[in-house]
C-alpha positions as CSV (number, residue, x, y, z in Angstrom):
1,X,-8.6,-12.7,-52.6
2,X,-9.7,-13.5,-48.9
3,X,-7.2,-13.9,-45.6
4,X,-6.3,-17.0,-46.2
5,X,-5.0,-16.6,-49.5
6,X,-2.9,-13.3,-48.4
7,X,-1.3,-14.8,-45.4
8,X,-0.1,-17.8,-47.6
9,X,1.4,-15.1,-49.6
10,X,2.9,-13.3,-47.1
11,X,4.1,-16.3,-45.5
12,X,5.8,-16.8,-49.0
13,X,7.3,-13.8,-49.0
14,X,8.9,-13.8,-46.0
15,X,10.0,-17.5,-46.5
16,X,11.8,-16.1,-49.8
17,X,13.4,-13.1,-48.2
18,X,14.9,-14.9,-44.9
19,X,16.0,-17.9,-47.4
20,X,17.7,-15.2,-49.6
21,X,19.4,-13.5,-46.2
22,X,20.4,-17.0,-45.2
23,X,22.1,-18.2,-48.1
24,X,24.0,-14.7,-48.8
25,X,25.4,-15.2,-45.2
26,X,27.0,-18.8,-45.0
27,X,30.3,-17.4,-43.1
28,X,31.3,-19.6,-39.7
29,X,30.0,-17.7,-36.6
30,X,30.7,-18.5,-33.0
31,X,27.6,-19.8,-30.8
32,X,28.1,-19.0,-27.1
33,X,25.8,-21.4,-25.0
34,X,25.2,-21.6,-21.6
35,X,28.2,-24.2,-21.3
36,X,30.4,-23.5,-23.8
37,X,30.3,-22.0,-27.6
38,X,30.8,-24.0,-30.9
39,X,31.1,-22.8,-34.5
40,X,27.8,-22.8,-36.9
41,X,27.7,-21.9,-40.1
42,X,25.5,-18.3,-39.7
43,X,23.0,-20.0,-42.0
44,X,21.9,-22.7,-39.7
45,X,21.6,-19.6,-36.8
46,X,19.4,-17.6,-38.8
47,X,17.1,-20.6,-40.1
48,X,17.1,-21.7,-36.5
49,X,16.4,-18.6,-34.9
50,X,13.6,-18.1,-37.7
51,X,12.2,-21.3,-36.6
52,X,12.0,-20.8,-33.2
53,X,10.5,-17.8,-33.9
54,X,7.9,-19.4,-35.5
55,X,7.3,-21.9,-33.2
56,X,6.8,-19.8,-30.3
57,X,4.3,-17.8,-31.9
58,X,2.7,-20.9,-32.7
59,X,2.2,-22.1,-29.4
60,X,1.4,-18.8,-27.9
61,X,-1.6,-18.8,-31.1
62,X,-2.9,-22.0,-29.8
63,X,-2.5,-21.4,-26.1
64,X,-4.9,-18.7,-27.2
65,X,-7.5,-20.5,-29.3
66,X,-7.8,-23.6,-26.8
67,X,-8.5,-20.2,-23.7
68,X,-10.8,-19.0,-25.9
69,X,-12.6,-22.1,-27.1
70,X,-13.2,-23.0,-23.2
71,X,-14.9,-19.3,-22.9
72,X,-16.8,-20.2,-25.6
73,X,-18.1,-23.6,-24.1
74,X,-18.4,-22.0,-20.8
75,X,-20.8,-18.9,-22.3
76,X,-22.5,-21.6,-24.3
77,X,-23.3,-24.0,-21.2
């Protein structure tokens, strides 16, 4: 198997497990904001935090592959 095909399957994994966590905790939490707190169910946080998680690391990959693309060009020019 190459990269690819392990990270899809780790991806998997860790998909499963975090769903798994999430639905075994579905109990009301409180939220505290910067202006006030409200009541979630602790699902929602965890899938949330999960995919801002996610998210960041995906900007800070491509922030990374557009700096390095320009070094490219720039060595290449």
């Amino acid at each position: 198997m190459n990269k690819q095909q392990w990270t899809i399957i780790l991806a998997f994994i860790f998909v499963l497990i975090v769903s798994v966590f999430a639905v075994i905790n579905v109990r009301p939490v409180e939220v505290h904001y910067l202006f006030g707190t409200a009541e979630w169910p602790l699902i929602l946080v965890i899938i949330g935090s999960v995919l801002m998680g996610g998210l960041i690391v995906a900007f800070a990959g491509i922030f990374q592959i557009v700096k390095l693309k320009r070094e490219l060009k720039s060595i290449k020019s």
